[in-house]
matplotlib code that plots the C-alpha trace (Angstrom):
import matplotlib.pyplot as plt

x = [0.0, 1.2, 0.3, 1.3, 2.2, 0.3, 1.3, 2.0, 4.8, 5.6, 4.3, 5.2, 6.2, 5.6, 7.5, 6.0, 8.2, 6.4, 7.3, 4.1, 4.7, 4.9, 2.6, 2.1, 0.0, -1.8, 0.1, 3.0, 6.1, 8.6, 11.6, 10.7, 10.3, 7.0, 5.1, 4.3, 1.7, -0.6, -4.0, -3.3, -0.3, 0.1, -0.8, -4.2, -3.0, -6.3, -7.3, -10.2, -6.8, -5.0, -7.3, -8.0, -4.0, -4.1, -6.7, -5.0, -2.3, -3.9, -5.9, -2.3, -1.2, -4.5, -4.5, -0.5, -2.5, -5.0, -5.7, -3.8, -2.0, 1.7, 4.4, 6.6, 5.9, 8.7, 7.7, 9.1, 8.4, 6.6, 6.7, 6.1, 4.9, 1.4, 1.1, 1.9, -0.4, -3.2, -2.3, -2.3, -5.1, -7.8, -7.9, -9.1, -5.8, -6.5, -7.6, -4.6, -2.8, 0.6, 3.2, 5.7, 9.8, 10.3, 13.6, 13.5, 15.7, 17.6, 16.0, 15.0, 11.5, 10.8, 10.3, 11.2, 11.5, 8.5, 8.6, 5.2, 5.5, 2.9, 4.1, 2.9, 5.3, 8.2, 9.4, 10.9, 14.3, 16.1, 16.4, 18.1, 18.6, 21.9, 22.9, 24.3, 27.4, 26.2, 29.2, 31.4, 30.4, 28.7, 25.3, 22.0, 20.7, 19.1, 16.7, 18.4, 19.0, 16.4, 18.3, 15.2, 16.0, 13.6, 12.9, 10.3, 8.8, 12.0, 14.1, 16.4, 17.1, 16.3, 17.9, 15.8, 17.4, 14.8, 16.6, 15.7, 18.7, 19.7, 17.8, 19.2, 18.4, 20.5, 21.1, 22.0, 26.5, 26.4, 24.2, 26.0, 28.6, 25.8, 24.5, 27.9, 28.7, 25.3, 25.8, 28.3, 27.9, 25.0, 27.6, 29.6, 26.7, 25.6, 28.9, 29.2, 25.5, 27.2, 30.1, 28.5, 25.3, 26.0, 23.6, 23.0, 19.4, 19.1, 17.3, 18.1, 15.0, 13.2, 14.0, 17.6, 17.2, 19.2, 18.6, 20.3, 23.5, 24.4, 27.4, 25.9, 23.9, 26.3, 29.8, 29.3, 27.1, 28.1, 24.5, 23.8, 21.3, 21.9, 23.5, 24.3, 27.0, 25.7, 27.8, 26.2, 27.5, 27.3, 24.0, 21.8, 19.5, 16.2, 14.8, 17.9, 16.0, 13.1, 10.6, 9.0, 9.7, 9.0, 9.5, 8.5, 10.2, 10.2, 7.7, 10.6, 10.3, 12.8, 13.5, 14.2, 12.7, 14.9, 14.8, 18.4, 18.8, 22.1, 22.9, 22.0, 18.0, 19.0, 20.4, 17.2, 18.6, 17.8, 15.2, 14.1, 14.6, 13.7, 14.4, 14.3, 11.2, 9.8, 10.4, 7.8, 6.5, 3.0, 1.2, -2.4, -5.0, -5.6, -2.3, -1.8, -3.0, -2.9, 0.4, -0.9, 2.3, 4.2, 1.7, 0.9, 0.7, 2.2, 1.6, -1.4, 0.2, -1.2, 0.1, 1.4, 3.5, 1.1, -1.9, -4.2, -4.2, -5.8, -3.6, -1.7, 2.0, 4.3, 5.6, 4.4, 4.9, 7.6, 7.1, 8.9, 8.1, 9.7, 9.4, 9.1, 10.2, 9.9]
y = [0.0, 3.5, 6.1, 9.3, 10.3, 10.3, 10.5, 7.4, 5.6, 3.9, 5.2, 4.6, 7.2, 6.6, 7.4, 6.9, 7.3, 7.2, 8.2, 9.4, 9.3, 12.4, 14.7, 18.0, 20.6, 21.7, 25.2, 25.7, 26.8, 28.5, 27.8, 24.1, 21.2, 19.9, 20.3, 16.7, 17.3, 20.3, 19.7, 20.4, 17.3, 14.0, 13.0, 15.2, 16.1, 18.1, 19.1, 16.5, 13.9, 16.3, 16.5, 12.6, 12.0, 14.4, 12.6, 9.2, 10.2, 11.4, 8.0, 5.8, 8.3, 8.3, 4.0, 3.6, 4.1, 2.3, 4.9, 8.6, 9.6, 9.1, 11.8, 12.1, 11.6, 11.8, 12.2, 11.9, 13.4, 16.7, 19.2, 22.2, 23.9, 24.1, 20.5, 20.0, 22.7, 20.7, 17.9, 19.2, 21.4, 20.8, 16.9, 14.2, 14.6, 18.5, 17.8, 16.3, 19.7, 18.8, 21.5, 20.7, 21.6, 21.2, 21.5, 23.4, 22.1, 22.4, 19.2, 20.2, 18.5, 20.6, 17.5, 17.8, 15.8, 16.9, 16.2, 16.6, 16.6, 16.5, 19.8, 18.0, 15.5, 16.1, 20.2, 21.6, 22.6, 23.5, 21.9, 22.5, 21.6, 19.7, 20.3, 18.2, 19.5, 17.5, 19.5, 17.3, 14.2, 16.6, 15.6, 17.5, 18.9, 16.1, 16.5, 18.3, 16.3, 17.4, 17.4, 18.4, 18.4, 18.1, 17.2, 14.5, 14.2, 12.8, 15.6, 13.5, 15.2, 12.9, 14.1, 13.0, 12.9, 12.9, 11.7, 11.2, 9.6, 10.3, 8.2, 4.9, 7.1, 5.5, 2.3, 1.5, 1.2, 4.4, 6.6, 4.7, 7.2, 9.9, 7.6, 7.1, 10.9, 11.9, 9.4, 10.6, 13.9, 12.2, 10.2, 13.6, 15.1, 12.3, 12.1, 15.3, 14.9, 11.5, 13.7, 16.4, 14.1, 12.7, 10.0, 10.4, 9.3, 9.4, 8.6, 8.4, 7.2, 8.2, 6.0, 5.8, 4.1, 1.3, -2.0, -2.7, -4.4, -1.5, 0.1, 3.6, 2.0, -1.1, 0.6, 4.4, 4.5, 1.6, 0.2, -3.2, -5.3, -5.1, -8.0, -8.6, -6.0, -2.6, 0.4, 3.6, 5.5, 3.0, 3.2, -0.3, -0.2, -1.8, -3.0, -5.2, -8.4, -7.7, -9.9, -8.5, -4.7, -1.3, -1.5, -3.8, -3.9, -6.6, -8.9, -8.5, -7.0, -5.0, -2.4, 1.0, 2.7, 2.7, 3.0, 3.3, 4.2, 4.9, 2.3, 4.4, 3.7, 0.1, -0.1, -1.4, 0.0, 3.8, 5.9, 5.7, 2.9, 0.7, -2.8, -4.6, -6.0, -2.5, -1.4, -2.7, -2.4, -1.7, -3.7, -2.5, -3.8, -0.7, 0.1, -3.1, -4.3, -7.6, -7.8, -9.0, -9.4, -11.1, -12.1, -11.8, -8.0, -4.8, -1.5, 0.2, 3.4, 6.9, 6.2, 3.4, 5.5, 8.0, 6.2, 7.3, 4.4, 6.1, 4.5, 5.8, 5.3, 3.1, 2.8, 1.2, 3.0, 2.1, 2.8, 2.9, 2.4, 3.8, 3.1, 6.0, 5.1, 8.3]
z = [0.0, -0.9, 1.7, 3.0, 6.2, 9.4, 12.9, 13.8, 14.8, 11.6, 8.4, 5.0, 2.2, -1.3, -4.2, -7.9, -11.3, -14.9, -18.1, -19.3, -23.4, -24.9, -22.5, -24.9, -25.3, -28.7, -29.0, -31.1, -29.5, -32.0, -29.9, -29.9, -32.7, -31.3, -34.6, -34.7, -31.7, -33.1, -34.7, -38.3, -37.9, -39.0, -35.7, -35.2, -31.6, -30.4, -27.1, -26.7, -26.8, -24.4, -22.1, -22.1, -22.2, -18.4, -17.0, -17.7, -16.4, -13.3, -13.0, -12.7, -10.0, -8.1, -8.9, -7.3, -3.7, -2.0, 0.6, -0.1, -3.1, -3.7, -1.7, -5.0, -8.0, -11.2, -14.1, -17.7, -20.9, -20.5, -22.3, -20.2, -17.3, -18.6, -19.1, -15.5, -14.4, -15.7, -14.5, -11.0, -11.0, -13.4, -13.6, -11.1, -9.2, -8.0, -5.2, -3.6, -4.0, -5.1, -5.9, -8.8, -9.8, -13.3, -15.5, -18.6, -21.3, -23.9, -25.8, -29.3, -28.9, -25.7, -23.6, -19.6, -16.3, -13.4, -9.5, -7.8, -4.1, -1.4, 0.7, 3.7, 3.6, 1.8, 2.8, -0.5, 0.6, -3.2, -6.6, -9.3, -13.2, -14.2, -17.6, -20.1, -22.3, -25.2, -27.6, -25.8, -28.2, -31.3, -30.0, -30.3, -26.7, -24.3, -20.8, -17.6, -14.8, -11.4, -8.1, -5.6, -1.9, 0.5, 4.6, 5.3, 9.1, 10.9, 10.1, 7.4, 3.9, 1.1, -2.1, -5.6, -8.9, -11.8, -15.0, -18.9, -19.9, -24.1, -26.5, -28.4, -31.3, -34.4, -32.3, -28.6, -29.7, -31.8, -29.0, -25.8, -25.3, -24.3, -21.9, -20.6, -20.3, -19.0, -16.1, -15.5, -14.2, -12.4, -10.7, -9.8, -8.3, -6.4, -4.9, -3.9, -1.8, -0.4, 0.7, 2.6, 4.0, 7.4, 6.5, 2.7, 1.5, -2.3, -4.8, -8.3, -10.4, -14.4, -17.8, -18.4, -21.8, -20.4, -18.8, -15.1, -16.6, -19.5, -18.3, -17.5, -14.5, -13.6, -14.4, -14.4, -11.2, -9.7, -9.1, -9.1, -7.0, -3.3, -1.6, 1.8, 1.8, 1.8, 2.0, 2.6, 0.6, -2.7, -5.3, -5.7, -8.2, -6.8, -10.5, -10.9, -11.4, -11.3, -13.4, -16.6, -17.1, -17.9, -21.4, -24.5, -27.7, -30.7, -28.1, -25.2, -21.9, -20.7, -17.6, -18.7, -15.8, -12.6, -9.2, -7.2, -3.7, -1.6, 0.7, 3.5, 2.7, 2.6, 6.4, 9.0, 11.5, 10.1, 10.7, 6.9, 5.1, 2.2, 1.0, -2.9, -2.7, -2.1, -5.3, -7.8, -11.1, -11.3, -14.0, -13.6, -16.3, -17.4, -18.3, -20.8, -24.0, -26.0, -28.6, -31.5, -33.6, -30.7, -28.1, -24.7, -23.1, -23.9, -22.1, -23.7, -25.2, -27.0, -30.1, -32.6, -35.0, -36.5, -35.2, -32.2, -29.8, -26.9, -24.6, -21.9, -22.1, -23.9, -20.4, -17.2, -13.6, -11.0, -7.4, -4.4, -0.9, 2.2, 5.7, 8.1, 11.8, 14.1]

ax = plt.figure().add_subplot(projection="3d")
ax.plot(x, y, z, "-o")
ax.set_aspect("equal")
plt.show()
């Protein structure tokens, strides 16, 4: 169950990550190549479809809890601060007030990475945008990086990075290298939190457009599936592992959405903590569709190429839960 805080002795603190599939609006912005969503498009995006594409979205966050709605929530592909605006305010998920840090990119497309927080919970304490020299390897501009800091009700600072790693555009060898780089400087960042944090609680989550044993994640961070060893200051990615996935392409399942914590989180003797098993894909019914070229399921997305699906993303939801121990 995925809940927020109350005051009790133990509570549990929720954190959700989805990429939501190309969340834009229906206006043209000049400075951006989003042409292939506006009305008069191949694509027909109108705001009938927008406005079905936010409610969707707001159903998977309102359907991660059985009793309140999640205290983070990370969110990929958006393209601006008006998509997120109604998302929080005019759809079914207004009511559960959440406040929102966004990154505005460079990315040619316009797309960004979104945090919604519950203020109740989680005390917005600074974030910032991590930019990407992409000149370094003569690649075009990708997504910022979201650090967001924040206190939760025991007085610990959790630290949240929101990534949208580079795309395999032109295959997985020839785009690696961004990947690599982009990691990176994720790694230097992280770091330097793990440096100055007595106890340092992070977590490092969004679609990294790599599976758990690509180098960026296993050799660049350093994150592999926890064993009986922890060390604090070390990442563990919790998907490592994990059955099925976020992901389906050519009939295979894959995980492209993760969820790494610092070891800290992983120690039961802290005051917050988590474990592997607490980090789950959620494969609601809703969310999936029958493959008709491969078989089985696939997650029920907007669109197939050109063609209105009416889905919701070509990616399923991971979620995270934390134990609160006052």
């Amino acid at each position: 169950m995925c809940c927020s805080l109350v005051c009790n002795a133990q509570q549990t603190f929720c954190v959700l990550e989805y990429n939501v599939e190309n969340f834009f609006d229906c206006r043209h912005d000049s400075l951006k190549n989003d042409e292939a969503f506006l009305p008069d498009a191949l694509r027909h995006w109108n705001w009938k479809k927008y406005q079905d594409k936010t409610n969707k979205i707001a159903k998977v966050i309102l359907a991660a809890s059985a009793d309140q709605v999640p205290d983070l929530v990370g969110l990929c592909e958006v393209e601006n601060e008006y998509c997120i605006e109604s998302l929080v305010k005019y759809s079914p998920l207004r009511d559960a007030a959440y406040r929102y840090v966004m990154t505005d990119s460079p990315d040619q497309r316009g797309i960004d990475v979104a945090l919604l927080y519950q203020p109740q919970t989680f005390r917005l304490i600074s974030h910032q945008s991590i930019r990407i020299p992409h000149e370094k390897i003569e690649r075009r501009p990708t997504r910022d990086i979201l650090h967001v800091t924040g206190r939760i009700v025991t007085g610990d600072t959790l630290d949240i990075y929101m990534c949208h790693m580079p795309s395999r555009s032109g295959g997985e060898k020839k785009s690696e290298p961004y990947r690599l780089l982009t990691a990176g400087i994720l790694k230097h960042s992280v770091d330097s939190v793990m440096n100055v944090r007595r106890r340092p609680s992070v977590i490092v989550m969004g679609d990294f457009n790599d599976y758990p044993s690509n180098r960026s994640i296993r050799e660049v961070l350093g994150a592999a599936r926890p064993q009986s060893d922890v060390e604090p200051k070390k990442l563990y990615n919790l998907m490592d592992g994990k059955e099925g996935g976020t992901y389906r392409y050519k009939g295979e399942w894959g995980i492209l959405d993760q969820m790494i914590v610092s070891g800290t989180l992983l120690d039961e003797r802290t005051a917050v903590r988590t474990s592997y098993d607490k980090a789950q894909i959620l494969r609601f019914p809703f969310l999936l569709e029958e493959d008709e070229n491969y078989g089985g399921d696939k997650p029920f997305r907007t669109y197939l190429g050109v063609r209105y699906n009416g889905g919701y993303s070509d990616h399923l939801p991971v979620v995270l839960h934390l134990e609160i121990v006052e």
